[in-house]
SERO-4910 file (N, C-alpha, C, O; in steps of 0.05 Angstrom, whole numbers):
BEGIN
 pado doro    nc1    nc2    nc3   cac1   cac2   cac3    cc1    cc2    cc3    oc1    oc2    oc3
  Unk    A   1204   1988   1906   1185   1966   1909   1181   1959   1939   1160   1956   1951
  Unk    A   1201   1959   1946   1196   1953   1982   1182   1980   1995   1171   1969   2014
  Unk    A   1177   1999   1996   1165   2021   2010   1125   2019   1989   1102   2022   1996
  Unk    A   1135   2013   1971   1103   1999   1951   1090   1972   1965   1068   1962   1960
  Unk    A   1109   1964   1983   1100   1932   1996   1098   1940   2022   1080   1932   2036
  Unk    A   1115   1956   2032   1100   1965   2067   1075   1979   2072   1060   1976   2091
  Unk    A   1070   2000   2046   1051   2008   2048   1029   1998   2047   1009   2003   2061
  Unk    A   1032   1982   2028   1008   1956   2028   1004   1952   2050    990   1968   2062
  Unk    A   1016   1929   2062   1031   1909   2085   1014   1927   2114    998   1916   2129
  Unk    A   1020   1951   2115   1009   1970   2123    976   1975   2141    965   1977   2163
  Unk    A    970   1976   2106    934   1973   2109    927   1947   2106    908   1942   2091
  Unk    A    940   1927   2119    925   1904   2125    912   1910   2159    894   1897   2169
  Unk    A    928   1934   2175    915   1948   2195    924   1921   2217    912   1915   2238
  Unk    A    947   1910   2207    961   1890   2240    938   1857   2241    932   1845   2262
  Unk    A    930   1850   2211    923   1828   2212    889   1827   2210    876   1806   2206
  Unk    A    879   1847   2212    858   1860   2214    841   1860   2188    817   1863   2189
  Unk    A    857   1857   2163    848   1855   2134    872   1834   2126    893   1829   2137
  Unk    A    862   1823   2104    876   1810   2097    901   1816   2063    890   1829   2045
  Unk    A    925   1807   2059    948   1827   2044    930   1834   2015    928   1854   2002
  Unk    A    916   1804   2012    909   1802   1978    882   1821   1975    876   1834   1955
  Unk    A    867   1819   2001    840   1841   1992    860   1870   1996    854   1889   1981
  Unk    A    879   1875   2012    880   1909   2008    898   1915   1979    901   1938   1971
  Unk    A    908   1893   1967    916   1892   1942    898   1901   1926    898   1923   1914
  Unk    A    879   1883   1924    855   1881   1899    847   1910   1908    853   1927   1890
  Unk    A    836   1921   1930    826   1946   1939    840   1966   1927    827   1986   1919
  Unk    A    870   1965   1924    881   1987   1914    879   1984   1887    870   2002   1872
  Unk    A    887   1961   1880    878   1967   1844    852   1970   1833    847   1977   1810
  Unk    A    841   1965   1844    811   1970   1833    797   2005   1848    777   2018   1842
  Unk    A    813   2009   1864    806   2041   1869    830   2058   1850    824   2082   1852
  Unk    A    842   2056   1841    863   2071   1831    852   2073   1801    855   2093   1786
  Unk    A    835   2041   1794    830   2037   1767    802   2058   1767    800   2076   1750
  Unk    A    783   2054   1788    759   2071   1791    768   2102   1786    753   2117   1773
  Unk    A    787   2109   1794    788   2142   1794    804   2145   1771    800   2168   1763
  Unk    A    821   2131   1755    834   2136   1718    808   2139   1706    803   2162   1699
  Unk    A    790   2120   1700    771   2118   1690    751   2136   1694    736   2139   1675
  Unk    A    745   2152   1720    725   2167   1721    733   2193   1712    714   2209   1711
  Unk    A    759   2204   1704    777   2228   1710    771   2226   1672    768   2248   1661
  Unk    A    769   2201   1652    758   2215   1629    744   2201   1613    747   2199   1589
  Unk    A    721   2186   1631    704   2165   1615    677   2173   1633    675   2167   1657
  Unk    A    659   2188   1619    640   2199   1629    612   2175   1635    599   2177   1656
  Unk    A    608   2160   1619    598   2136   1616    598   2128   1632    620   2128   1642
  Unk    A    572   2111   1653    578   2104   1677    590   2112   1701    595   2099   1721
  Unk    A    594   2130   1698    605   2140   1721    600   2140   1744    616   2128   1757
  Unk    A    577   2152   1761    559   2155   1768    553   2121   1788    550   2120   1812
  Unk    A    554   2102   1770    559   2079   1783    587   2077   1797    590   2069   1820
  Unk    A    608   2085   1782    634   2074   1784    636   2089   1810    639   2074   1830
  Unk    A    635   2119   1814    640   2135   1839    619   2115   1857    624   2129   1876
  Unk    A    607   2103   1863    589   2097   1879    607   2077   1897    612   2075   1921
  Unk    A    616   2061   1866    633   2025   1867    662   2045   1891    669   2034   1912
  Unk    A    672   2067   1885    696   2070   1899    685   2085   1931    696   2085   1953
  Unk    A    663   2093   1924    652   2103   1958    657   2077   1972    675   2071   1987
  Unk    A    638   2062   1965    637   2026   1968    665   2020   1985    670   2018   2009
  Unk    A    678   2017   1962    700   2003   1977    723   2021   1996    739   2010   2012
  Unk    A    722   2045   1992    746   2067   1998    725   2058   2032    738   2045   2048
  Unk    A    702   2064   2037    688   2059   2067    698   2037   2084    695   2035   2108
  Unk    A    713   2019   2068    728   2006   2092    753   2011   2104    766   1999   2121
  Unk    A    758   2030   2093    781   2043   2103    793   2069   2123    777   2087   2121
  Unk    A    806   2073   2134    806   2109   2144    815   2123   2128    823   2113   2107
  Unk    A    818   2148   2133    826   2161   2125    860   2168   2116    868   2176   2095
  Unk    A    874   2163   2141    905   2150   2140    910   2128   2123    929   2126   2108
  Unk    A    892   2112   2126    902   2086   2106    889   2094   2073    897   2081   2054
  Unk    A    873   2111   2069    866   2124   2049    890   2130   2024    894   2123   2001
  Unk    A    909   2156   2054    927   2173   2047    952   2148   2041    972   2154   2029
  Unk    A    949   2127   2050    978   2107   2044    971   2095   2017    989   2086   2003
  Unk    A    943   2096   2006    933   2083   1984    942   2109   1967    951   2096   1948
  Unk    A    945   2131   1961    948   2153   1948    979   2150   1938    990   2151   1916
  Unk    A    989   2143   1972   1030   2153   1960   1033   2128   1951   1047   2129   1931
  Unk    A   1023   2101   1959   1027   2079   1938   1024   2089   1912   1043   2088   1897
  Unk    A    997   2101   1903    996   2109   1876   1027   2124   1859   1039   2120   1838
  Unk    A   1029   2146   1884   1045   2163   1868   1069   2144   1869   1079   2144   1846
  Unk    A   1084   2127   1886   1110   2112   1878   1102   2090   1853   1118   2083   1836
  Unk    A   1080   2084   1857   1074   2069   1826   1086   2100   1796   1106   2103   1782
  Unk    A   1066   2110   1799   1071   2127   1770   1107   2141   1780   1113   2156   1762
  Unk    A   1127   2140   1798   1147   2154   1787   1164   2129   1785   1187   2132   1776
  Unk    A   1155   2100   1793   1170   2076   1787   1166   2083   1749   1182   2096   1736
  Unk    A   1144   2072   1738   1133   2075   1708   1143   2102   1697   1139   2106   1673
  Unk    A   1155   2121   1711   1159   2139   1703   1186   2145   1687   1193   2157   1666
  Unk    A   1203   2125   1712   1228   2119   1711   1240   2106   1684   1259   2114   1669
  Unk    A   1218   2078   1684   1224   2067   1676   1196   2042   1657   1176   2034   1670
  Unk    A   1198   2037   1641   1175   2016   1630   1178   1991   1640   1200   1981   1633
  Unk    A   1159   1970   1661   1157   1959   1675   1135   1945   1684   1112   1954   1680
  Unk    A   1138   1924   1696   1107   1916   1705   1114   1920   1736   1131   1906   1746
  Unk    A   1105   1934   1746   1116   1943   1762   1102   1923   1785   1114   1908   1801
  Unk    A   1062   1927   1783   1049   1918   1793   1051   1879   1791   1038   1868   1809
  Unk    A   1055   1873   1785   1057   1848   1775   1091   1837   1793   1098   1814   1798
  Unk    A   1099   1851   1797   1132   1847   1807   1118   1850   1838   1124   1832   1853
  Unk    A   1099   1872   1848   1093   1878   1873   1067   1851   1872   1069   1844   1896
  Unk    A   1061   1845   1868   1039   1820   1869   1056   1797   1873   1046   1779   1887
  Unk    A   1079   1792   1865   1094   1775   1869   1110   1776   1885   1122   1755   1894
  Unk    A   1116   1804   1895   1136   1797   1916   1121   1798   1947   1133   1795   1968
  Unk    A   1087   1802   1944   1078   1794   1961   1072   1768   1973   1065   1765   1996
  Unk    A   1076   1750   1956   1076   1732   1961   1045   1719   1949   1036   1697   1958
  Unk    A   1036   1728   1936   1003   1724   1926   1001   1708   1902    979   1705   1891
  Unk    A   1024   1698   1892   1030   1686   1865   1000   1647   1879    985   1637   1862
  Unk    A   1000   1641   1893    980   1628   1900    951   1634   1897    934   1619   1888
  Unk    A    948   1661   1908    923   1658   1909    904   1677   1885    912   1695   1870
  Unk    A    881   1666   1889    861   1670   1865    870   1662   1848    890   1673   1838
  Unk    A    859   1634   1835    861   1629   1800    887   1615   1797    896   1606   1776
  Unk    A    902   1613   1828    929   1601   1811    949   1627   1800    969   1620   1788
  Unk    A    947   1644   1802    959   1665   1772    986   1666   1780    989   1663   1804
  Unk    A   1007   1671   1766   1039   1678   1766   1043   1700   1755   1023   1709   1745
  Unk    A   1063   1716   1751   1067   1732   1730   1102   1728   1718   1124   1724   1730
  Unk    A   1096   1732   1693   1124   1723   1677   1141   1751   1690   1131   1773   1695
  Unk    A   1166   1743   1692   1188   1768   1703   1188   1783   1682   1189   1772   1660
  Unk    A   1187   1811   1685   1185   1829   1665   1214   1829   1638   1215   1841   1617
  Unk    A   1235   1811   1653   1258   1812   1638   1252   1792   1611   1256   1798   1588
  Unk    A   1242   1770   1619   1233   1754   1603   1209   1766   1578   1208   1761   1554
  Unk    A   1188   1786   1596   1171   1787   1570   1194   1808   1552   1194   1806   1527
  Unk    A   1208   1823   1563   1217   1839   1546   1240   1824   1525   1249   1838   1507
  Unk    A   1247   1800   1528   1265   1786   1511   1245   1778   1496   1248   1785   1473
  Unk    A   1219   1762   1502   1208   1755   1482   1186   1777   1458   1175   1776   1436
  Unk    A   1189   1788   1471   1179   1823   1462   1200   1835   1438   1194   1842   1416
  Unk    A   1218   1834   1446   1246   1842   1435   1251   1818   1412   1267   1825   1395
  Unk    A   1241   1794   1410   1248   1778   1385   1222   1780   1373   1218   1757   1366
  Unk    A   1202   1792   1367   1183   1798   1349   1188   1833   1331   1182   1837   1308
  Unk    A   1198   1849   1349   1195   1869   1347   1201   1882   1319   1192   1903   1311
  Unk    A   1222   1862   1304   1221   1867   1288   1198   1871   1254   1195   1888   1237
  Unk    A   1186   1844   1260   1165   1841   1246   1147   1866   1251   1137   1876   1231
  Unk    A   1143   1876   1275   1117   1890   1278   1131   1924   1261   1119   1935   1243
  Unk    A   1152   1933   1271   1164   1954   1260   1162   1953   1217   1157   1971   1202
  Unk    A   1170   1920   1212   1166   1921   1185   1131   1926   1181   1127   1947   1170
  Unk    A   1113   1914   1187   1089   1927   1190   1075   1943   1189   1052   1946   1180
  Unk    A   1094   1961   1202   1087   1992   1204   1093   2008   1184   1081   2029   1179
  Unk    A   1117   1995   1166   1129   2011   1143   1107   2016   1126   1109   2037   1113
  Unk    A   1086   2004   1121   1055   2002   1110   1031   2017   1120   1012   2028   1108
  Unk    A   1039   2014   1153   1012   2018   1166   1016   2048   1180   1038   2059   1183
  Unk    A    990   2057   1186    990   2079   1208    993   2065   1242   1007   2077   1258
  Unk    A    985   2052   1246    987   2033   1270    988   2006   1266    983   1996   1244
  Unk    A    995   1990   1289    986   1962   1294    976   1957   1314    984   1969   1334
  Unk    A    945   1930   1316    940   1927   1339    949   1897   1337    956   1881   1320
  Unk    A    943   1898   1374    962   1879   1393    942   1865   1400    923   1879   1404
  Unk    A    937   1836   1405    915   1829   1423    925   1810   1446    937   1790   1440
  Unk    A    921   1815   1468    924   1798   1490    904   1788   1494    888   1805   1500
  Unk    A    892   1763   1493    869   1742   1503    877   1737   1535    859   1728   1549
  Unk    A    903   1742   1547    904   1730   1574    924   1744   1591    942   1730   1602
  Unk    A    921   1774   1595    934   1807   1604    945   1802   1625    965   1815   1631
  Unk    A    937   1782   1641    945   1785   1673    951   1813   1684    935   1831   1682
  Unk    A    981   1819   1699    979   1849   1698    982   1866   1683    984   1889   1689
  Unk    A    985   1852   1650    992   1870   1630   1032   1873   1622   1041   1888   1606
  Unk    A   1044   1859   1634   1068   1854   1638   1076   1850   1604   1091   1868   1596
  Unk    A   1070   1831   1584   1077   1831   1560   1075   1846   1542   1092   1846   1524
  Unk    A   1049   1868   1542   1038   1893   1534   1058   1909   1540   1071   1918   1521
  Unk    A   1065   1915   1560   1085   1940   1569   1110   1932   1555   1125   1949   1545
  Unk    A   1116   1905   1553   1141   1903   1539   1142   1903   1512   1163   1905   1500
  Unk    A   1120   1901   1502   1116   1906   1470   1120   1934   1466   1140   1944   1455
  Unk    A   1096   1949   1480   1110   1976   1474   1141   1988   1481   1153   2004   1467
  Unk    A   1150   1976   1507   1184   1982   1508   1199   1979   1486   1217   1995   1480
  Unk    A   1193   1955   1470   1211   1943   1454   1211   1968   1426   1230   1981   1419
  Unk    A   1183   1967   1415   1176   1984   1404   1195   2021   1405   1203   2034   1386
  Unk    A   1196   2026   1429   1200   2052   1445   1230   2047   1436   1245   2064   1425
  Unk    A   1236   2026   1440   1272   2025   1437   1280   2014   1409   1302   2004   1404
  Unk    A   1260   2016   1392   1257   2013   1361   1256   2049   1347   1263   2058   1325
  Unk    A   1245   2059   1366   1243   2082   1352   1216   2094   1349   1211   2115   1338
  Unk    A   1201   2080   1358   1174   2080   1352   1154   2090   1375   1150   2079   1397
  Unk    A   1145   2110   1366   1113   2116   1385   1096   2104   1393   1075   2111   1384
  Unk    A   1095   2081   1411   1078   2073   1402   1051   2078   1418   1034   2061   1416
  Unk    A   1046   2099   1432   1024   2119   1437   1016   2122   1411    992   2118   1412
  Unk    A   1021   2128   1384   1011   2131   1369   1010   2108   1341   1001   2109   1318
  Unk    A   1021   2093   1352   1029   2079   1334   1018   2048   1345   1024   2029   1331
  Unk    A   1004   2043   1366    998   2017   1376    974   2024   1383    972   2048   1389
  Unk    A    946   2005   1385    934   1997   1402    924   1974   1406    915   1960   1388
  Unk    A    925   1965   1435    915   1944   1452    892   1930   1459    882   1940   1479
  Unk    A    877   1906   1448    860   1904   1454    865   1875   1478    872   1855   1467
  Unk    A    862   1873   1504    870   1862   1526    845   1850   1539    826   1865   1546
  Unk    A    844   1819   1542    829   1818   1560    841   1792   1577    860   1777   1574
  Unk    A    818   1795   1600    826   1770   1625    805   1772   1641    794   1793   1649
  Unk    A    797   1739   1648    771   1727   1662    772   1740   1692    749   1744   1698
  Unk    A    790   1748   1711    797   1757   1734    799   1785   1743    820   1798   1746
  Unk    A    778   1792   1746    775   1826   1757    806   1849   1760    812   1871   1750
  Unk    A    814   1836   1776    839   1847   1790    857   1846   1768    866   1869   1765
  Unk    A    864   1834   1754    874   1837   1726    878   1853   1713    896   1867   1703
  Unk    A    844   1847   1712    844   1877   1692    843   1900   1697    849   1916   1679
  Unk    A    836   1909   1718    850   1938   1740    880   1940   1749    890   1959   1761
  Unk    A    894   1912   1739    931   1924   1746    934   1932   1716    949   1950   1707
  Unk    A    919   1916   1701    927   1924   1674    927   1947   1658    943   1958   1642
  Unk    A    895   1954   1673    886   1982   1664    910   2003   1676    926   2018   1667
  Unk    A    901   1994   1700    925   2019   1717    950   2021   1703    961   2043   1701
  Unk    A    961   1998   1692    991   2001   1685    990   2019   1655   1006   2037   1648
  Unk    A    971   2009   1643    975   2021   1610    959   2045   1612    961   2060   1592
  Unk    A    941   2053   1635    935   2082   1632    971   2094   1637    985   2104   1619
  Unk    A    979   2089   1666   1002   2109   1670   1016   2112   1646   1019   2134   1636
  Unk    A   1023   2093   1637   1047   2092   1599   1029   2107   1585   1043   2117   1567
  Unk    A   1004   2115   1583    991   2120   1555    992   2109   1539    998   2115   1516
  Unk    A    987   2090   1546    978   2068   1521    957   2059   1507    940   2045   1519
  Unk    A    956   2064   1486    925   2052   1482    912   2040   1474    915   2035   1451
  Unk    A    881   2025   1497    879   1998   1491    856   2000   1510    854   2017   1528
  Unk    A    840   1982   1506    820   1972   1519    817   1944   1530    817   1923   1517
  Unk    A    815   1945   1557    817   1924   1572    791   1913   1587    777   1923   1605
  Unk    A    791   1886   1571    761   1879   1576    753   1851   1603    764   1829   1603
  Unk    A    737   1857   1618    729   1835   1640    718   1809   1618    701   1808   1600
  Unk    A    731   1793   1628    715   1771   1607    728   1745   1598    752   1744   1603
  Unk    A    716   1721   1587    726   1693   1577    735   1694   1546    721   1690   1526
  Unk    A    762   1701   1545    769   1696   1512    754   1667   1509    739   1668   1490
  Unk    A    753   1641   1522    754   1619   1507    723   1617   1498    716   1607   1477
  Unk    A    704   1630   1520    675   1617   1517    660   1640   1502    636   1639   1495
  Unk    A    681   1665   1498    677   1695   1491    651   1705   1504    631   1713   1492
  Unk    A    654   1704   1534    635   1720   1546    643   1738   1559    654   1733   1581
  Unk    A    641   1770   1548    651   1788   1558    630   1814   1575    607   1822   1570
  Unk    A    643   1819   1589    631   1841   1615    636   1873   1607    633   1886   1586
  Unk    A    643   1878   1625    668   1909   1632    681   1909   1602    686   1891   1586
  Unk    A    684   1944   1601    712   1944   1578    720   1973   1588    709   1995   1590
  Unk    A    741   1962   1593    759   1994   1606    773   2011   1589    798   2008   1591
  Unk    A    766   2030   1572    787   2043   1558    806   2060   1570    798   2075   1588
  Unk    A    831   2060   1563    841   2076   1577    846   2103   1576    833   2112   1557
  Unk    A    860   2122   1587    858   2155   1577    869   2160   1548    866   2179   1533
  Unk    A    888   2131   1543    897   2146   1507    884   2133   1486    888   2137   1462
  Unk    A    866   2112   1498    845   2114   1474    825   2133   1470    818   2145   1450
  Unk    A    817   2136   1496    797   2160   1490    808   2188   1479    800   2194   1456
  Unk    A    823   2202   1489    836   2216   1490    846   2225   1468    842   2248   1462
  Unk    A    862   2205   1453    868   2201   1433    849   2200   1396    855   2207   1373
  Unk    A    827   2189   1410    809   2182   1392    810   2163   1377    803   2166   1353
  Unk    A    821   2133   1387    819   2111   1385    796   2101   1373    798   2088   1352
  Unk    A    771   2105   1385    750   2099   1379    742   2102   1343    735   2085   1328
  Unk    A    746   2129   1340    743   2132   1313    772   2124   1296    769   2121   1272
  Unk    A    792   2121   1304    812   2107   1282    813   2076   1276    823   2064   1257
  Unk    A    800   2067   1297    792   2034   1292    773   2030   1268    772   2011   1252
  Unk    A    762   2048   1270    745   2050   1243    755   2055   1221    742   2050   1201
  Unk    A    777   2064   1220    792   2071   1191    810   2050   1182    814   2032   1199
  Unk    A    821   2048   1162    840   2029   1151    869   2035   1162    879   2057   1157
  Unk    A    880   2020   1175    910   2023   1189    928   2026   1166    952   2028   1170
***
């Protein structure tokens, strides 16, 4: 986590940018290139949206946005985590935009871990279960559903999908980013659970992939 925070820390370029835009910049470029790599749909826009923003950058600070990526996927690799949500916080950003916090990943996974059973009896019936988050932040409770799951015995790449949303852009690009790396699958939507006005919907590589699309249509 600390070499994930200098690098950041980094491309703020000595005060020159500020911590929380080269944050949002990385998640929302990392989310732009998952999404374009197997969602053909828009695309075309989306490569435009990452020319866009990757242009304020050099090329060095490019290459620090890349190995951030890669210590993200061998942290998640390691281990199931919110990883991003732990680095948002230990930046110190728990203030800004919206107010937002994020629950410590130990906690969602206790409260993750006292449901888990019900959802496993569930399954004794079902081919899957879906999950719904009305309010994803970085996706931190999601990841722990499926851990819990994972340490139940259960696939739940094949056995879960996610339907996730949250009013706050950045959100939903740590979110996306986190449950693409897990393969998880779920669609994460830009948008107001309360007034239900929704934008963006990000699927991730194991819904598509998977063929999510057409099993939602079937009887679980």
């Amino acid at each position: 986590m600390k070499t994930m925070k200098k690098l950041l820390e980094a491309n703020a370029a000595y005060g020159r940018r500020r911590v929380p835009q080269v944050f949002r910049d990385f998640c929302e470029l990392s989310a732009l290139e998952m999404r374009n790599s197997v969602d053909r749909r828009g695309r075309d826009a989306r490569v435009a949206r990452f020319r866009e923003v990757a242009s304020g950058y050099t090329s060095e600070e490019m290459h620090r946005f890349a190995e951030l990526l890669g210590h993200l996927i061998n942290v998640l690799g390691d281990e199931m985590t919110d990883a991003l949500g732990q680095l948002y916080m230990s930046l110190d950003l728990g203030n800004e935009r919206l107010g937002q916090f994020f629950t410590p990943y130990d906690l969602s996974l206790l409260t993750a871990q006292m449901t888990v059973g019900d959802l496993t009896e569930e399954l004794k019936s079902k081919d899957y279960i879906t999950v719904h988050e009305p309010a994803c932040g970085s996706g931190g409770m999601i990841i722990a559903v499926a851990d819990s799951l994972q340490r139940a015995g259960v696939n739940y790449q094949q056995a879960m999908h996610v339907s996730a949303v949250d009013l706050d852009i950045t959100a939903v690009h740590m979110t996306y980013v986190q449950l693409s790396l897990l393969f998880i699958p779920a669609v994460v939507t830009h948008g107001n659970t309360l007034s239900m006005e929704m934008r963006d919907a990000w699927p991730t590589p194991a819904h598509i992939l998977n063929g999510w699309w057409w099993r939602l249509k079937q009887p679980a």
